[in-house]
MDAnalysis code that builds the backbone (N, CA, C; Angstrom):
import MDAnalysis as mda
import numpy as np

u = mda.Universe.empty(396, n_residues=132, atom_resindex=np.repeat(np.arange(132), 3), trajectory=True)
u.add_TopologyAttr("name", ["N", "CA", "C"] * 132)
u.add_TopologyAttr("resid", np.arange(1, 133))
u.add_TopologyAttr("resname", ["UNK", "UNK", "UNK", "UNK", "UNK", "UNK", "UNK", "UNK", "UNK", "UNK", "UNK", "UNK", "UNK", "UNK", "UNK", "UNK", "UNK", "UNK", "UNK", "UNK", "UNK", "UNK", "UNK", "UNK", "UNK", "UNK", "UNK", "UNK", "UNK", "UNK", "UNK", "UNK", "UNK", "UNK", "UNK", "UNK", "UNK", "UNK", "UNK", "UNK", "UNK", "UNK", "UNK", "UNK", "UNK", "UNK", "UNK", "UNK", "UNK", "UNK", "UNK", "UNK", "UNK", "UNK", "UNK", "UNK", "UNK", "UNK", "UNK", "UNK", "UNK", "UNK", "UNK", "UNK", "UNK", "UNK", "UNK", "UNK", "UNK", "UNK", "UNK", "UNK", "UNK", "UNK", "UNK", "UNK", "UNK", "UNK", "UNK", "UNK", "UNK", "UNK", "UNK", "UNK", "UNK", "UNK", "UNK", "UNK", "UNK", "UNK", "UNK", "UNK", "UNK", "UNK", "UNK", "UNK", "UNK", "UNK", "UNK", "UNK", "UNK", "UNK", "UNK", "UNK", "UNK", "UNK", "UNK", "UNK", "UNK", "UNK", "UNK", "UNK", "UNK", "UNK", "UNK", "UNK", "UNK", "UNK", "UNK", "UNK", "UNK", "UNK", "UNK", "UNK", "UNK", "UNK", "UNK", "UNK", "UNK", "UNK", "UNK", "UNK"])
u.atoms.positions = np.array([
    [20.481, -11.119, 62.126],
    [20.475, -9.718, 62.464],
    [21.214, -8.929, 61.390],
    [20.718, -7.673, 60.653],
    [21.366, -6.636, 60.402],
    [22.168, -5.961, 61.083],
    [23.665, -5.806, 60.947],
    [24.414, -5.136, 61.339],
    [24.945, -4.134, 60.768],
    [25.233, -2.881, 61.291],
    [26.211, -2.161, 60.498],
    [27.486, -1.374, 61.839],
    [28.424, -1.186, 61.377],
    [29.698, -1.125, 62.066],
    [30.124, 0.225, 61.288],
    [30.033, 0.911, 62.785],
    [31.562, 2.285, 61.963],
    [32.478, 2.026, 62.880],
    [33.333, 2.155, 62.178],
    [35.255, 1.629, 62.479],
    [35.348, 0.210, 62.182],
    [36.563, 0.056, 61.176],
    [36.814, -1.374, 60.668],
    [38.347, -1.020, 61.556],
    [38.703, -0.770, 62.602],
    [39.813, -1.058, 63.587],
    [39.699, -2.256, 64.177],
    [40.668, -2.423, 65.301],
    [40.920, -3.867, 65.264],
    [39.272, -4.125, 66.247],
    [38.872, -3.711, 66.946],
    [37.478, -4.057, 67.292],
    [35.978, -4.092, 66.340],
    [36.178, -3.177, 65.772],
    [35.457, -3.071, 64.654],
    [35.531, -4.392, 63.581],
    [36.788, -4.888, 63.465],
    [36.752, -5.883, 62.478],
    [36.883, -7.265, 62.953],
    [36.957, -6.967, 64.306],
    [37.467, -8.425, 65.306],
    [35.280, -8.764, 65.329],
    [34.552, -7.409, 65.954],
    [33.215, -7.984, 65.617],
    [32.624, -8.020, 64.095],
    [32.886, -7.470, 63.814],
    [32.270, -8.085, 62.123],
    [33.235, -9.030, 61.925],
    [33.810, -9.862, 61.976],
    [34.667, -11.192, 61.883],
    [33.145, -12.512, 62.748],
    [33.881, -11.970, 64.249],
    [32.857, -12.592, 64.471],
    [31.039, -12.905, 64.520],
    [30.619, -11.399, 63.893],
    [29.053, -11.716, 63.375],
    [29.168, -12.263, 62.295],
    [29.903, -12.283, 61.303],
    [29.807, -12.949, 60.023],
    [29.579, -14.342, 60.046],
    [30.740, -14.774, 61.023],
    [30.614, -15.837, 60.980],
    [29.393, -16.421, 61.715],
    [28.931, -16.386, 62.781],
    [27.883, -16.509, 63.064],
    [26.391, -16.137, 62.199],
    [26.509, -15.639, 61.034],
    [25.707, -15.376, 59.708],
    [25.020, -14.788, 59.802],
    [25.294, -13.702, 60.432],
    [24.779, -12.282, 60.733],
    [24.994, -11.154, 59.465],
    [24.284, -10.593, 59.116],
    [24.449, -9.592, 57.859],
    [25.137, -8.272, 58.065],
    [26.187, -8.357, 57.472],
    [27.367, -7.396, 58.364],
    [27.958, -6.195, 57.387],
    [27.754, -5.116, 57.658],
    [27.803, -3.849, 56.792],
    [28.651, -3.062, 57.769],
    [30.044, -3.158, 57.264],
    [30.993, -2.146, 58.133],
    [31.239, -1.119, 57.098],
    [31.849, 0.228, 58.182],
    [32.065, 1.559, 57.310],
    [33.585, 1.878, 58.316],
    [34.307, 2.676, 57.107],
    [35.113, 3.210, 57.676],
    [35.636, 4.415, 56.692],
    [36.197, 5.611, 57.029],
    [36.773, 6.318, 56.400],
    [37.949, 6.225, 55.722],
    [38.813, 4.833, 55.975],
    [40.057, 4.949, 55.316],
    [39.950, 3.291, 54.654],
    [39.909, 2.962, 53.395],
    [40.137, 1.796, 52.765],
    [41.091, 1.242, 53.348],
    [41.836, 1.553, 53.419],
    [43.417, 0.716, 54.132],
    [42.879, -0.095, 55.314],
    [41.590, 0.481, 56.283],
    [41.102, -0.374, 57.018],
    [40.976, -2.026, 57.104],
    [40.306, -1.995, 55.754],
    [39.582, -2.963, 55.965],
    [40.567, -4.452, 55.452],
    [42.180, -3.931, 55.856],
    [42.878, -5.216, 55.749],
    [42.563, -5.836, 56.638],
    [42.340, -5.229, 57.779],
    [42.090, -6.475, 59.114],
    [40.591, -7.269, 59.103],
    [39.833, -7.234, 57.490],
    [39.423, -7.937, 58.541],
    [39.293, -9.367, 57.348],
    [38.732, -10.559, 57.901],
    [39.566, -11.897, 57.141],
    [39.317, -12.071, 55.838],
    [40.323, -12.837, 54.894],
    [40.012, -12.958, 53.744],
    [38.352, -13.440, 53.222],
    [38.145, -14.026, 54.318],
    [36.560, -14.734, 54.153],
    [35.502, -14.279, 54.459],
    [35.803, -12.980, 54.817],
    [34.549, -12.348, 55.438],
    [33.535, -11.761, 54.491],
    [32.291, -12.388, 54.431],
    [31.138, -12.411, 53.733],
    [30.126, -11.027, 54.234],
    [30.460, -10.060, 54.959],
    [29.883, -9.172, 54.802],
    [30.457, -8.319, 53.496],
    [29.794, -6.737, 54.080],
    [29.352, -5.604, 53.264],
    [30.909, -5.107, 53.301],
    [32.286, -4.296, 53.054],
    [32.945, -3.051, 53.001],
    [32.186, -1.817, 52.256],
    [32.294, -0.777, 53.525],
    [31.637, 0.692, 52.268],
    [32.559, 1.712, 53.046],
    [33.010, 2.558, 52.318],
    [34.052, 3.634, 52.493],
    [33.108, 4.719, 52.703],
    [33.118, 5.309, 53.688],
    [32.167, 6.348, 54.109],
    [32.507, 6.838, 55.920],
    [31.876, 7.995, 55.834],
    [31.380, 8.882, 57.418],
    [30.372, 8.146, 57.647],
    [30.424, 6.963, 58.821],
    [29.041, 7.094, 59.553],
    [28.326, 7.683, 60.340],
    [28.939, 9.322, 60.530],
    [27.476, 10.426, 60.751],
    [27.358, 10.879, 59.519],
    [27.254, 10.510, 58.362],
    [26.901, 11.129, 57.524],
    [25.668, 10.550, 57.286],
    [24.288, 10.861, 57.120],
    [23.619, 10.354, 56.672],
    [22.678, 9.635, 55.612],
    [23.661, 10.304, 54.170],
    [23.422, 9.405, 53.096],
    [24.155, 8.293, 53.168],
    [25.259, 7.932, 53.544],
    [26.475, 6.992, 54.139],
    [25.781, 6.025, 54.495],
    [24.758, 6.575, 55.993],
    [24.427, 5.278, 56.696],
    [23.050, 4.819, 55.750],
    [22.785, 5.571, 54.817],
    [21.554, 5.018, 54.115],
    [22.142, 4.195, 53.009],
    [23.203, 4.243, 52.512],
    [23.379, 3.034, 51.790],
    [24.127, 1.570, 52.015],
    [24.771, 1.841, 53.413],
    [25.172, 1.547, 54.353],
    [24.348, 0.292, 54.923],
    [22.345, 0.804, 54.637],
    [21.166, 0.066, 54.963],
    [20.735, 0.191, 56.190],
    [21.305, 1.021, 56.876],
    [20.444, 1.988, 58.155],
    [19.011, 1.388, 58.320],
    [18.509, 2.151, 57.458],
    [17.126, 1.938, 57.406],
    [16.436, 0.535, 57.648],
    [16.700, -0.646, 57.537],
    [16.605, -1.507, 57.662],
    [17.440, -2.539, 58.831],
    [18.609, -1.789, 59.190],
    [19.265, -2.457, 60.317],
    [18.682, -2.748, 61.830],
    [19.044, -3.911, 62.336],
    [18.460, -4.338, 63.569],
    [19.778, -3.441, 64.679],
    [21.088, -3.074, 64.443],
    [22.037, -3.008, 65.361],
    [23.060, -1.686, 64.759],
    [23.221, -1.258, 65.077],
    [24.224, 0.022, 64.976],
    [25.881, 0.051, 66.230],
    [26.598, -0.359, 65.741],
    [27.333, -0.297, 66.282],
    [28.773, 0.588, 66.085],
    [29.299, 2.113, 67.015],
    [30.397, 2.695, 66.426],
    [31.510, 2.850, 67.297],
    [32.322, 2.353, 66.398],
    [33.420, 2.125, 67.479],
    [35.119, 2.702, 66.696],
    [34.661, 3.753, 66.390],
    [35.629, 4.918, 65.846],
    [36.574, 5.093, 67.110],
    [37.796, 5.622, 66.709],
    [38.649, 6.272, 67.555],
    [38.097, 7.444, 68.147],
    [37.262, 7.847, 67.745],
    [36.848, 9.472, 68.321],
    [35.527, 9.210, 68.735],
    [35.578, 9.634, 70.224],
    [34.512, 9.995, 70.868],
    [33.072, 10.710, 70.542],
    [33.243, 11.713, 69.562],
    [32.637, 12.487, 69.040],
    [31.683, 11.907, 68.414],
    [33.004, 11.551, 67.163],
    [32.274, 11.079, 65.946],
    [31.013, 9.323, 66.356],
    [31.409, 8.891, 67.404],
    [30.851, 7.956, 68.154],
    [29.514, 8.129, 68.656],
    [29.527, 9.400, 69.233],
    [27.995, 9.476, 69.947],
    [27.181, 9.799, 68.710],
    [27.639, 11.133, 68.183],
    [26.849, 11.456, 66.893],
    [26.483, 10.515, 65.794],
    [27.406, 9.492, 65.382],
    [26.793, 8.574, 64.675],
    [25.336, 7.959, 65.367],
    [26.162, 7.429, 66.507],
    [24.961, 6.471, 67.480],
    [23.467, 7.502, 67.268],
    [23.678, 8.943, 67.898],
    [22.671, 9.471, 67.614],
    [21.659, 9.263, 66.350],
    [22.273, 9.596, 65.318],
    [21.473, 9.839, 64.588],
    [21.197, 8.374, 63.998],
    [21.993, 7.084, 64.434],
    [21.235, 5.785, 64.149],
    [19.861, 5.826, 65.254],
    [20.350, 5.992, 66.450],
    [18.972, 5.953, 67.332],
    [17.852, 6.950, 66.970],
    [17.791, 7.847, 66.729],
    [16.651, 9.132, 67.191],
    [16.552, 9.586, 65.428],
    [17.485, 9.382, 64.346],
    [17.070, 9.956, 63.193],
    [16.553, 8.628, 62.182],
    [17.279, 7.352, 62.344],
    [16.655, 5.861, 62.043],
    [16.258, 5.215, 62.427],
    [15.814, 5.519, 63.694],
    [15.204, 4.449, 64.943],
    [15.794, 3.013, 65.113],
    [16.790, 2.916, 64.812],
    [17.656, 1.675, 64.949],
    [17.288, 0.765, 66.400],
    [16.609, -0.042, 66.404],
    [16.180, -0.757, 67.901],
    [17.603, -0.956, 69.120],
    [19.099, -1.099, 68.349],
    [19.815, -1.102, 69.542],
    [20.950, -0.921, 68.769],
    [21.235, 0.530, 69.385],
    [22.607, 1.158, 69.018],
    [23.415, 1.554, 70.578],
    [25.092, 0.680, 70.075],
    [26.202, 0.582, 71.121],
    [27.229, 1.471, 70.664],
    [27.495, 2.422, 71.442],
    [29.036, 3.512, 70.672],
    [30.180, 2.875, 72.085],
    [31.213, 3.491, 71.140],
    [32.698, 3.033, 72.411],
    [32.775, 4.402, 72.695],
    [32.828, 4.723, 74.185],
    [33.244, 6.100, 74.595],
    [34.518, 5.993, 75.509],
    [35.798, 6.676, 75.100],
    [37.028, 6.071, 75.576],
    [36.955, 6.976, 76.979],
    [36.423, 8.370, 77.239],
    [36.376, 9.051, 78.248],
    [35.311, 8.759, 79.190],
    [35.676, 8.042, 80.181],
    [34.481, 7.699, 81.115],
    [33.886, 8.644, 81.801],
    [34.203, 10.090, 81.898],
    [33.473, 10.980, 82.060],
    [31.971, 11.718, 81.464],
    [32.161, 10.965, 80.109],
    [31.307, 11.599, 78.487],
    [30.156, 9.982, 79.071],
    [30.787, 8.990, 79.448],
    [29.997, 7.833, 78.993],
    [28.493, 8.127, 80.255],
    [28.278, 8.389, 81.226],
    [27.065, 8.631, 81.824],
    [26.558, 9.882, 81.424],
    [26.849, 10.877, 80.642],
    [26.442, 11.764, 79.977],
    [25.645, 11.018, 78.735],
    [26.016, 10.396, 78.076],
    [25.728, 9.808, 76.747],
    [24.595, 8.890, 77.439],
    [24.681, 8.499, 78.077],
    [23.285, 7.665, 78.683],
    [22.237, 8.235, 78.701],
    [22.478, 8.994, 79.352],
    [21.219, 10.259, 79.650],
    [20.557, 10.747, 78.598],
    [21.437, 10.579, 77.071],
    [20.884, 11.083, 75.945],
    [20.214, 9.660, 75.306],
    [20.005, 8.446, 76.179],
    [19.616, 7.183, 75.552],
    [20.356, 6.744, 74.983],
    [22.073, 6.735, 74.838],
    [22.624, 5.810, 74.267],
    [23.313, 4.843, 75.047],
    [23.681, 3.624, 74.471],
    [24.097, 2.271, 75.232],
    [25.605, 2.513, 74.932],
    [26.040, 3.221, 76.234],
    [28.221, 3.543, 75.859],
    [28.607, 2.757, 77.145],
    [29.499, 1.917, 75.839],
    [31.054, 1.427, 76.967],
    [32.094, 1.877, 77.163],
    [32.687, 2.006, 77.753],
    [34.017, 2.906, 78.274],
    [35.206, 1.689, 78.266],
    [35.937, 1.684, 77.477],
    [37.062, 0.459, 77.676],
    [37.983, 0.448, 78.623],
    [37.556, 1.994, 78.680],
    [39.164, 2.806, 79.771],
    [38.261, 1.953, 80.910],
    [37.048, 2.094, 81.441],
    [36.651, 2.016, 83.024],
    [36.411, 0.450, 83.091],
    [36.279, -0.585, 81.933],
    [36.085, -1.594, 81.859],
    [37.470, -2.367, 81.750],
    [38.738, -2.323, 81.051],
    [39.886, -2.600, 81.543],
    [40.523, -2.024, 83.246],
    [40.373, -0.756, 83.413],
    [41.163, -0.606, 84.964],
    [40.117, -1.556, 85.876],
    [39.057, -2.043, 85.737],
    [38.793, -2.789, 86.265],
    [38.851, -4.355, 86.544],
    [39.403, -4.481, 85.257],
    [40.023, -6.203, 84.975],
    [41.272, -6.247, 85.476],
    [41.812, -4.790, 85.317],
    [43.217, -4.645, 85.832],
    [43.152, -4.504, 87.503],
    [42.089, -3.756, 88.115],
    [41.637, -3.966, 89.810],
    [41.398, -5.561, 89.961],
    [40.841, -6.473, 89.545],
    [40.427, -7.642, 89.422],
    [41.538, -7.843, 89.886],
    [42.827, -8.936, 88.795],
    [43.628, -9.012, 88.697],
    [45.225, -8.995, 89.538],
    [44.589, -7.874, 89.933],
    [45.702, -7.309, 91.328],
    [45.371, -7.706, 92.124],
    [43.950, -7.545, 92.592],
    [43.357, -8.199, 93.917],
    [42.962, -9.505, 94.083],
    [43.426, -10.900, 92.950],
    [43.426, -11.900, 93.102],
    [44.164, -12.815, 93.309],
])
C-alpha cells in the first residue's frame, strides 16, 4: 500500500514505524523538521517538510498515486481539510483524519470522511476499565 501521513507526532510516526515495517510505502509530512526525530533510525520510508492541505505538497508527497491518506495533525482543522481535499480533490480510496472534538467528528462524517475521536475512544477504555 501507498501511504502518506500528515503529522510525524508521536502517532503519526508510531504508524509510519509500523507500516514500514510491514513494507508498506510510507510518505510522511510534517511542518516542522524537528519532527521527524521520532521516528526510527531505520525507517525506510519518504520524510517531506510540507502543509498537507497544501496541494502541491500532497502532490509531491505522491497523492496522486496513494492507496491511504492519513492526518493526524494536532489541529482539527487542518485535519479535515487535508482529508478533504485527499478524498474529493485526489480521490484517495481511503482517507482517516484524527478529530480530537467529538462534537466535529459526526459532522465530518456526513461530509464522507472516516474521523476518530481519541477523546470519545479513550473515555471509553477509561468507562471499560472502571466498570471491570
Amino acid at each position: 500500500m501507498k501511504l502518506v501521513i500528515m503529522g510525524c507526532g508521536r502517532v503519526g510516526a508510531q504508524l509510519a514505524k509500523l507500516m514500514d515495517e510491514e513494507g508498506h510505502n510510507v510518505t510522511i509530512l510534517d511542518v516542522d523538521s524537528y519532527s521527524f526525530r521520532r521516528l526510527p533510525s531505520d525507517f525506510g520510508g519518504r520524510e517531506l517538510l510540507g502543509d498537507g492541505a497544501d496541494e502541491d505538497t500532497l502532490r509531491r508527497a505522491g497523492i496522486e498515486e496513494a492507496d491511504a491518506f492519513v492526518a493526524v495533525t494536532q489541529g482539527d482543522n487542518r485535519n479535515v481539510m487535508a482529508a478533504q481535499i485527499a478524498k474529493h480533490i485526489f480521490n484517495v480510496p481511503k482517507v482517516v483524519c484524527r478529530i480530537y472534538d467529538p462534537l466535529r467528528e459526526e459532522l465530518y462524517e456526513t461530509l464522507g470522511l472516516d474521523a476518530i475521536s481519541p477523546t470519545k475512544v479513550f473515555a471509553q477504555l477509561l468507562k471499560e476499565r472502571l466498570e471491570s
